[in-house]
N, C-alpha and C positions, 0 to 999 in steps of 0.2 A: 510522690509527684507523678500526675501518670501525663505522658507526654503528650501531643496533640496526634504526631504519628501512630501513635499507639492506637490511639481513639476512635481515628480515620481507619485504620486496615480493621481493629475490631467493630464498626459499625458496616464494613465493605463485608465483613466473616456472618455477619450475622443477615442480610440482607441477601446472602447466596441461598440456594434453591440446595437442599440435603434430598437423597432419595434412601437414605436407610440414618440409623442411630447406633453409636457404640456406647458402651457406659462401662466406665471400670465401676464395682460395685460399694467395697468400704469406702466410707467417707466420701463419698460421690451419690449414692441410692441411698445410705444406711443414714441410720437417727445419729445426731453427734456422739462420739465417743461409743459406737454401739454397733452388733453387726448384722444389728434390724434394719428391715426393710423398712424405711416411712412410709407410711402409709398412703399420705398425698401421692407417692411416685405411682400409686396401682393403675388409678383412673388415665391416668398420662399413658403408659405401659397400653392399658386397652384399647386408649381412641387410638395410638398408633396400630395397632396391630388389626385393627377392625379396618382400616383404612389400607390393610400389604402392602407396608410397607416393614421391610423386617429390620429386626432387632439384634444386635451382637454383644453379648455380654462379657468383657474380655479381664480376666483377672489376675490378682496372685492367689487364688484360692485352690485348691485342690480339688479330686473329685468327692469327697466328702462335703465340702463347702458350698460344691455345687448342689449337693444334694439339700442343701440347707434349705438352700435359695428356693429352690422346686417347692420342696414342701410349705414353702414361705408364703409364694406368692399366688401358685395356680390354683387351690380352690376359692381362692378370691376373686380371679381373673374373671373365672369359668360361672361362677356361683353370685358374686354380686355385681359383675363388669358387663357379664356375657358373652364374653371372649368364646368361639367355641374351639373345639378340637383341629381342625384344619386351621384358623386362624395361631393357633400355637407354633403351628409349622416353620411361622414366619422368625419363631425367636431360635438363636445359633447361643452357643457359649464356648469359651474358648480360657481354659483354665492352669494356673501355673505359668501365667505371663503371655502365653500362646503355644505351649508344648502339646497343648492336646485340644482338639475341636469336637465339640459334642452339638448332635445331630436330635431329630427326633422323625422316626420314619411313619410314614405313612398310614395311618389305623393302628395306631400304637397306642393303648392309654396311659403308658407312661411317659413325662418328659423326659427329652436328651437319653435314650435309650440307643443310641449309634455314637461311634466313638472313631477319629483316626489320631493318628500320633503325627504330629508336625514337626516333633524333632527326630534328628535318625537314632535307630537303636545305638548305635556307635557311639555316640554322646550320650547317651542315658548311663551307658556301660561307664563311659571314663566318669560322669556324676558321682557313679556310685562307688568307684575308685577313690575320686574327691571325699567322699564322706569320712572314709576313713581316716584320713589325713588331717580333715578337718576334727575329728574325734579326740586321735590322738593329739593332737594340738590342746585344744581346749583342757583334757585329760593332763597334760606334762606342762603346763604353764597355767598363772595364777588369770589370766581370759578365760578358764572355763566358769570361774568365781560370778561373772560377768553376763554369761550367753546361758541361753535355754534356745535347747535345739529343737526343732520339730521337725516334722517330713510329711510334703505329699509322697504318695504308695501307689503305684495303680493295683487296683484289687484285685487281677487276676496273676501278672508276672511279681508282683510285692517288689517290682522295681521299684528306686526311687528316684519321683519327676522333678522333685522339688527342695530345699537343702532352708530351711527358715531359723534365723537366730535374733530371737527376741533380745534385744542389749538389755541389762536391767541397768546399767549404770548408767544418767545420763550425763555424765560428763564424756564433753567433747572428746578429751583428748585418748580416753579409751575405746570411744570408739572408733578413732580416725585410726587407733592401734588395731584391733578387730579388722577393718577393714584392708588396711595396708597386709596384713598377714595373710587373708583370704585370698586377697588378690594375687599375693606372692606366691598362693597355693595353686592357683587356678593358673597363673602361667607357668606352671608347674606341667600342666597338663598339655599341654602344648594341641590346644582344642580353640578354635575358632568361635565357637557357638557357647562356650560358659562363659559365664558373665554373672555379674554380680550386681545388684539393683537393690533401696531403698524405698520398702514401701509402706504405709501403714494401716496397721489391722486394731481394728475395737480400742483404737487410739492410740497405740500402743506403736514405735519404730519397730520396722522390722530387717534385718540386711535379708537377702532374698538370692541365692545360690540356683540358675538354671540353665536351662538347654537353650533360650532362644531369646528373642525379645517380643514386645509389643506391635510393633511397625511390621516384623517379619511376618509376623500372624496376619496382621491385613493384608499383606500379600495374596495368600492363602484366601482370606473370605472373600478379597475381590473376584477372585476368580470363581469360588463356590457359590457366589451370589451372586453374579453377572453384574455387579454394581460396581462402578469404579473409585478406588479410594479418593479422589478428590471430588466423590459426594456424596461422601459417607461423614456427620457429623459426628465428632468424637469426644468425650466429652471424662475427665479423667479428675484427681486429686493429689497426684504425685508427681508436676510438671514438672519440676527439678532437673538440674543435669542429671545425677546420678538416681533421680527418681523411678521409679516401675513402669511409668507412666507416661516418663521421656519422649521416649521415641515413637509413642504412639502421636504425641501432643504435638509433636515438632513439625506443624504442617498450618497449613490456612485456613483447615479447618479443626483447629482444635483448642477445647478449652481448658483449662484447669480451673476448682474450684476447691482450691487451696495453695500450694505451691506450684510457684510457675519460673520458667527458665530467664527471666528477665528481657527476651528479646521484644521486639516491636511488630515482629509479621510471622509470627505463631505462638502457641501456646498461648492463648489470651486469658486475663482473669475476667472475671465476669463482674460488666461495670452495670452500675445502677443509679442515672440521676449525678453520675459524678465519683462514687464510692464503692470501692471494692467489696463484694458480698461471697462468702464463704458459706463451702457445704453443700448440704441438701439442698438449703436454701437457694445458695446458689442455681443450682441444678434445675430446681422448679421454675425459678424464673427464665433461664434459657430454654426451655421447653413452649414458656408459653413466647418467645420472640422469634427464632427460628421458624423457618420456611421448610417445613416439611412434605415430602412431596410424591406420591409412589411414582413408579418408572412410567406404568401407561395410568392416565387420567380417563377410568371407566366412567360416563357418567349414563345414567339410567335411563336418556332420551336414545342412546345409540341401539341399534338393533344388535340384536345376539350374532347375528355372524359376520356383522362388523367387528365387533369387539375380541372374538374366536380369532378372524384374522391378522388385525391387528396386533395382537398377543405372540402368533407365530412367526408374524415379520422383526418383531425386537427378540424372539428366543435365539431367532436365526444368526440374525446379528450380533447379540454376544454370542453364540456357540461361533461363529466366525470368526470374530473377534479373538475370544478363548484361543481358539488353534491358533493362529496366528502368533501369540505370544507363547505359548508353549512349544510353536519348532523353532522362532528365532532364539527363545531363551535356553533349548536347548543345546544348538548350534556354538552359543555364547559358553554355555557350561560346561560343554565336549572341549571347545579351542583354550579358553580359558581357565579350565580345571576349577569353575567358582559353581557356586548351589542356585542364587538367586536369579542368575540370565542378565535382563537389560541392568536390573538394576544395582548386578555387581559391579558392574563395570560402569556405568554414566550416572552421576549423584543427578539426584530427583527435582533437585529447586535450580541448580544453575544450567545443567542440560550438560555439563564437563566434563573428560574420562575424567574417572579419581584412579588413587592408586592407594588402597591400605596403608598406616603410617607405617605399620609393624611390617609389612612387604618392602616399604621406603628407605626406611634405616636400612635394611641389608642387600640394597641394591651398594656398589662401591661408590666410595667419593670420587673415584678415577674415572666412573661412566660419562662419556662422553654428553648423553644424553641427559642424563641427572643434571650434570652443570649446565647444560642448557636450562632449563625450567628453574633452576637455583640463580637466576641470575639476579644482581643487586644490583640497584640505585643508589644504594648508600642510605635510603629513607624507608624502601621498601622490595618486596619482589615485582622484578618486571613480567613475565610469562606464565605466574603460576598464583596460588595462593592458597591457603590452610583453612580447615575446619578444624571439628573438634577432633576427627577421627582420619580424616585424611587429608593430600594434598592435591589440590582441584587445578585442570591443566589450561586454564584459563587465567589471564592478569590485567593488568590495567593499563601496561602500558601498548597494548595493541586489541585484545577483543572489548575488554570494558573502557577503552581510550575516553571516548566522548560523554565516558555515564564520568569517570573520576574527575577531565578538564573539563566539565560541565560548567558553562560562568551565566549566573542568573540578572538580569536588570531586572530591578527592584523596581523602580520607576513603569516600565515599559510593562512589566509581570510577564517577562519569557525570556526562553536561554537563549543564551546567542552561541553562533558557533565562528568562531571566527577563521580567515582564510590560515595566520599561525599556526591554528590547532591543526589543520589538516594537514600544511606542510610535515607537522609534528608526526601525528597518525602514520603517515606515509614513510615518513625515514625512519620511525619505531619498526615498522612491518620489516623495510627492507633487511633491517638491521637481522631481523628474528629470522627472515628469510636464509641468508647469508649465514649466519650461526647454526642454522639447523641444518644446512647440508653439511659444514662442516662437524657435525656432530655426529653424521651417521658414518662417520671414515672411523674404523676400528671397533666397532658396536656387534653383537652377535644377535643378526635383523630372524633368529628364531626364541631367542627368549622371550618368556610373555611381559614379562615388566618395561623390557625395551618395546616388544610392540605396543605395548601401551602409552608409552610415551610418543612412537610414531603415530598411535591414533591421534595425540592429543595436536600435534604437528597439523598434520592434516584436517581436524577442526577446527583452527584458526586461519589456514591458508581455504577451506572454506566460505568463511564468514568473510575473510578477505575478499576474495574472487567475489563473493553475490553484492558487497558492499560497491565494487568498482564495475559490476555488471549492470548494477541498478543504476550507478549514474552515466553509462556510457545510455542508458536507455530513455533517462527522464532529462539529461542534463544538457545544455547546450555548448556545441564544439566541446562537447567532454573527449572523445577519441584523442584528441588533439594534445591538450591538456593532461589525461592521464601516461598516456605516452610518453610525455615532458617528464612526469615526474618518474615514472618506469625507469629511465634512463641511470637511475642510481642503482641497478641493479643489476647482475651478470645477466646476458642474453643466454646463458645456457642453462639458464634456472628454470625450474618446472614451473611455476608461476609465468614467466616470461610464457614461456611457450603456451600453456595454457591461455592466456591473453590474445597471445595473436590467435590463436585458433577459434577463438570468442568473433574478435574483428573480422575475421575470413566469412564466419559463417553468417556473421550482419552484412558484411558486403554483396 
């Protein structure tokens, strides 16, 4: 049953404007059960790339696999497309889940001839640690009976980027065994960055042993591309929680066209007329609905040094951009000791500090600050709430107050807000207010978990202040009124003071 919500954000996902394309390859590009290219995908492949707008190929393949692809599809491109040599420029690949980004430089007659490593050598080293472990594993228990192992290699260090164990058995419960074991091996490793992932190849499951994920990699190509990932369509066959594909998929614009995570505002399957369509199939048909669109729209009436300029005012712009996000995200990595900058620290969809679950369990149950954000209702948490992978410092009973007591008339077709709720709002905040100062008596305000909890403080006593600064602006005798209800509050609370100092400076 696919739900109306569903229907609605996927017709919203497909009516948005893409300015590049990602494609996981198997089972997404290839013929069913095969690790051919279809053929149909070539002329698709061309009109986009005659049009620069570029291409990211992002896989579990290796760099042998890559090389498959190359020889697969560019003298077709070149030869019956017409794709030429600088037009190639536009396609990126990025192989082994995103451990490694492959380039192709300039007057080069080979594809993807430039290469950088996206994960650090330090993770490659404990991978390779891992393998062992996982060897002898397999080797001293009757799971080797079960796995066929393989490995991506990079061809010059004969490191290995990539740990592949074909299950032959397909019963569930050996493999949930497989899996449970690798995992116990990999936090073994006591490595942030391995991780274990579900993909499948020439039809075939595969578990998938690497250095990085999917999503981390777009990182990476946003900034290589000057393209930003919320317009980059993505388009994958392994949407699954634990699929390869995951966390590329888990965004608004992303599709699956095979298995998908079940949610309603990502990872969509690909509807048709009403009916789920799988595959290439799939694939072909989001190609031709999709708003595909390059960054500058040259068209052929503009004079050439229009178009010259034009060009250099958007270069500018992302290289501005670019820096920008690499001194704040470095600033974040130095204070915080994290890799990714903004986005280790504030989760992507809600705007929240998070805090790793695995950081979480070993802050103390005694942390003053911890039991603040653990607070219960008895139904639910009031100040905080959970993902898959973290705890998000945002809740219901004070930032998402009016999205959770939302009350709808059916009749009238609009929410109403009623004068209760705000009272409600208002003595929720205060409550949070008053809890959180007492929460910073006995706390060590230099550890980073605790400052991270003080950020999360601070984002809610944000969104508070612009919520009562908007109405002191738009609303009539609000001064008066908000005052009123202030008054449940210590006058020597930061908040308090903050307010009056709001009043002073409208007066």
């Amino acid at each position: 049953m696919i739900s109306e919500e569903l229907i609605k954000n996927y017709e919203r996902a497909l009516m948005q404007k893409y300015n590049a394309v990602c494609f996981d390859i198997d089972g997404t590009l290839t013929e069913d059960n095969s690790t051919r290219i279809d053929v149909r995908i070539l002329p698709i492949l061309a009109n986009i790339l005659k049009r620069h707008i570029p291409v990211v190929f992002i896989t579990g393949r290796g760099e042998t696999g890559l090389n498959d692809l190359s020889r697969e599809i560019v003298y077709d491109l070149k030869n019956k497309h017409g794709v030429t040599d600088k037009q190639l420029l536009k396609m990126y690949a990025l192989t082994n889940d995103g451990a490694r980004i492959f380039m192709t430089s300039n007057g080069s007659s080979k594809l993807f001839n430039v290469s950088e490593y996206i994960s650090e050598r330090e993770d490659l080293l404990k991978l390779n640690e891992l393998n062992i472990k996982i060897v002898n594993l397999l080797r001293s228990t009757v799971l080797g009976d079960y796995c066929k192992v393989t490995y991506s290699k990079d061809s010059d260090s004969d490191l290995i980027v990539n740990i592949r164990l074909l299950v032959l058995d397909e019963s569930i419960e050996v493999k949930n065994t497989i899996i449970k074991e690798i995992e116990s091996l990999i936090n073994d490793t006591k490595s942030w960055n391995i991780n274990l992932t579900i993909g499948i190849h020439n039809g075939k499951q595969i578990l998938q042993v690497g250095t990085t994920t999917k999503d981390k990699a777009m990182q990476v190509v946003e900034r290589m591309i000057g393209i930003p990932q919320n317009s980059m369509l993505r388009i994958g066959d392994c949407g699954d929680k634990n699929g390869n594909d995951y966390s590329m998929l888990n965004c608004p614009q992303g599709f699956s066209v095979n298995k998908v995570s079940g949610k309603n505002d990502s990872c969509f399957p690909v509807i048709d007329n009403g009916k789920i369509i799988r595959g290439v199939n799939a694939t072909l048909f989001l190609m031709k609905k999709v708003k595909l669109l390059p960054t500058i729209c040259l068209e052929h009436a503009i004079q050439e040094d229009y178009k010259k300029a034009y060009a250099k005012v958007e270069k500018k712009m992302n290289q501005g951009k670019n820096k920008n996000i690499y001194y704040f995200d470095g600033l974040i990595n130095e204070k915080f000791q994290t890799v990714y900058g903004i986005n280790s620290l504030f989760d992507s969809s809600s705007g929240s500090i998070k805090i790793p679950m695995y950081e979480w369990v070993n802050i103390s149950d005694d942390n003053q600050l911890k039991r603040l954000w653990l607070t219960y209702d008895g139904a639910s948490l009031c100040y905080s709430m959970y993902d898959n992978e973290n705890i998000l410092l945002r809740g219901s009973r004070i930032y998402y107050y009016f999205l959770s007591q939302r009350f709808h008339d059916e009749k009238k077709k609009e929410d109403i807000t009623t004068k209760e709720m705000i009272y409600g709002w208002l003595n929720n905040n205060g409550e949070f207010l008053l809890q959180s100062l007492n929460a910073f008596s006995n706390v060590n305000v230099d550890e980073l978990n605790n400052i991270k909890m003080i950020l999360g403080i601070i984002d809610n006593v944000r969104n508070y202040l612009l919520i009562l600064l908007n109405q002191l602006i738009v609303g009539n005798d609000t001064e008066k009124n908000i005052m009123l209800n202030l008054t449940c509050l210590n006058k020597n609370t930061l908040i308090y003071k903050i307010y009056n100092n709001l009043v002073s400076a409208k007066n």
